[in-house]
N, C-alpha and C positions, 0 to 999 in steps of 0.2 A: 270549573269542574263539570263534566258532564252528567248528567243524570241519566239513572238508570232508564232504558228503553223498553219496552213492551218487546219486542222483535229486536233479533239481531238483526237478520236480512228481510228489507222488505224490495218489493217492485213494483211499479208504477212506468204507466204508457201514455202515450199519448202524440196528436199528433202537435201540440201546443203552438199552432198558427196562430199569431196576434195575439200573443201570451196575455191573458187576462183576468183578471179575479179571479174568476171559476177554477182557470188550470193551478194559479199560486194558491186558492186554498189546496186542491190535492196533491201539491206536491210539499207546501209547508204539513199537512198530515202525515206524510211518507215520515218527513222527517221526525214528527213529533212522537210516533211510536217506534224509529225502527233508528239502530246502531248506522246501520250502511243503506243505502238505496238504491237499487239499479234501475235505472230510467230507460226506457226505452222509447229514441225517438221515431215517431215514423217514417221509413225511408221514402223518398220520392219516387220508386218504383209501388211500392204499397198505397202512396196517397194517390193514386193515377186507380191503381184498382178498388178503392175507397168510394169511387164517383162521386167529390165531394160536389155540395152544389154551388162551388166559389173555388176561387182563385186560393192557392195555398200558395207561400214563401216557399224554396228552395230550401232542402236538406241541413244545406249549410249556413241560410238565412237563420233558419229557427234556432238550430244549434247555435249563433252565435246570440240572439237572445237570451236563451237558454241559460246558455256558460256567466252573460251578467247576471242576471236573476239570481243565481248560483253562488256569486262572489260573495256573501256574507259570509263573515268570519263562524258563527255556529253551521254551517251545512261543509266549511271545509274540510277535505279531504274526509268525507263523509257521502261521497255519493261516485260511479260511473254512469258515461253514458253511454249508450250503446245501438246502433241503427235496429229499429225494426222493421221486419219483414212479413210478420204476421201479426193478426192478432193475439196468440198465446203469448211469441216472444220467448225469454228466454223461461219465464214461466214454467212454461210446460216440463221443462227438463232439468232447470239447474236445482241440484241435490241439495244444497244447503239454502235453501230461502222457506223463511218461514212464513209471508204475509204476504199479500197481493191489497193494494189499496186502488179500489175503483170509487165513480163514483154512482149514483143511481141510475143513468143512463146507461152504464158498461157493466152490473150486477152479473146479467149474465152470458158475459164473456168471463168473468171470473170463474163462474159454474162452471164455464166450461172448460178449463184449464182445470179445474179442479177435476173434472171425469178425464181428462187425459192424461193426469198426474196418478188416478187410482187405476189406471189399465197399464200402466206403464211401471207399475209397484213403488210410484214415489209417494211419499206422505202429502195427506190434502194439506194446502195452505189456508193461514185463517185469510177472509177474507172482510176487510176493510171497507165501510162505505161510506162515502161523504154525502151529506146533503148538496143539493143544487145551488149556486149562490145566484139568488133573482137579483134583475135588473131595478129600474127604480119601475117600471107598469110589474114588476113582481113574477112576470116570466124569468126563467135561467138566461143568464150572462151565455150569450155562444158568439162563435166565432164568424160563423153565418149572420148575425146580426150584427156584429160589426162591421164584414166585411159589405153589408149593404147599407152599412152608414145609417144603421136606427139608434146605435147605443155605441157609446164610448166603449174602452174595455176595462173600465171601472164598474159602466151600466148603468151611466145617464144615459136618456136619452138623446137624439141629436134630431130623431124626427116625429112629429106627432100628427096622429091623424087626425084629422076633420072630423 
């Protein structure tokens, strides 16, 4: 039996290269207050304008991360995906969503979907925030650090300094 949610519709982004701690805590949040999720993944036109400082997977690389991650029986048929193209996403516009789940890095990008949702005459969404999940030196789990091979994507380490 399901239990009752905080949110019907919530929405969460991201671009979840080397899906890791950090990203599965915010996306298990999405799911923990909200009926439906709409995830937005970053399209590989967007990550090119992102100027990430590292190599990202392919559109359809992450996406198919993603989709396992995804396969537990509680989040089925309980979430879409959807390519994003901005930062807002579908955020900014879709009528029926009640929640935006960021996490303290992205606070305000939420803000701002929220001033483009009250010029636009749609209701503010609540918005969501997660804390950071530190590594084991207790800096945040990123993707940038893994992709330089300092931390697993757990957030052991793999390299320590002198």
């Amino acid at each position: 039996m399901l239990m009752k949610k905080l949110f019907r519709n919530v929405a969460v982004g991201g671009t979840f290269d080397e899906l890791h701690d950090g990203h599965i805590a915010l996306l298990s949040k999405a799911f923990e207050v909200g009926e439906h999720v709409f995830i937005g993944l970053t399209s590989d036109e967007f990550v090119v304008r992102l100027c990430k400082p590292h190599k990202v997977a392919s559109f359809s690389e992450r996406l198919v991360v993603l989709n396992c991650f995804l396969e537990k029986p509680e989040f089925r048929n309980r979430f879409s995906v959807s390519s994003l193209d901005t930062s807002y996403g579908l955020a900014a516009s879709k009528v029926d969503l009640d929640a935006l789940i960021v996490s303290q890095e992205t606070v305000k990008v939420g803000k701002a979907i929220n001033k483009v949702r009250v010029e636009a005459g749609l209701p503010l969404l609540s918005v969501v925030v997660i804390d950071l999940v530190p590594a084991e030196n207790m800096k945040p789990i990123s993707t940038t650090c893994i992709r330089a091979n300092e931390m697993d994507r757990n957030g052991h380490l793999l390299k320590h300094k002198l």
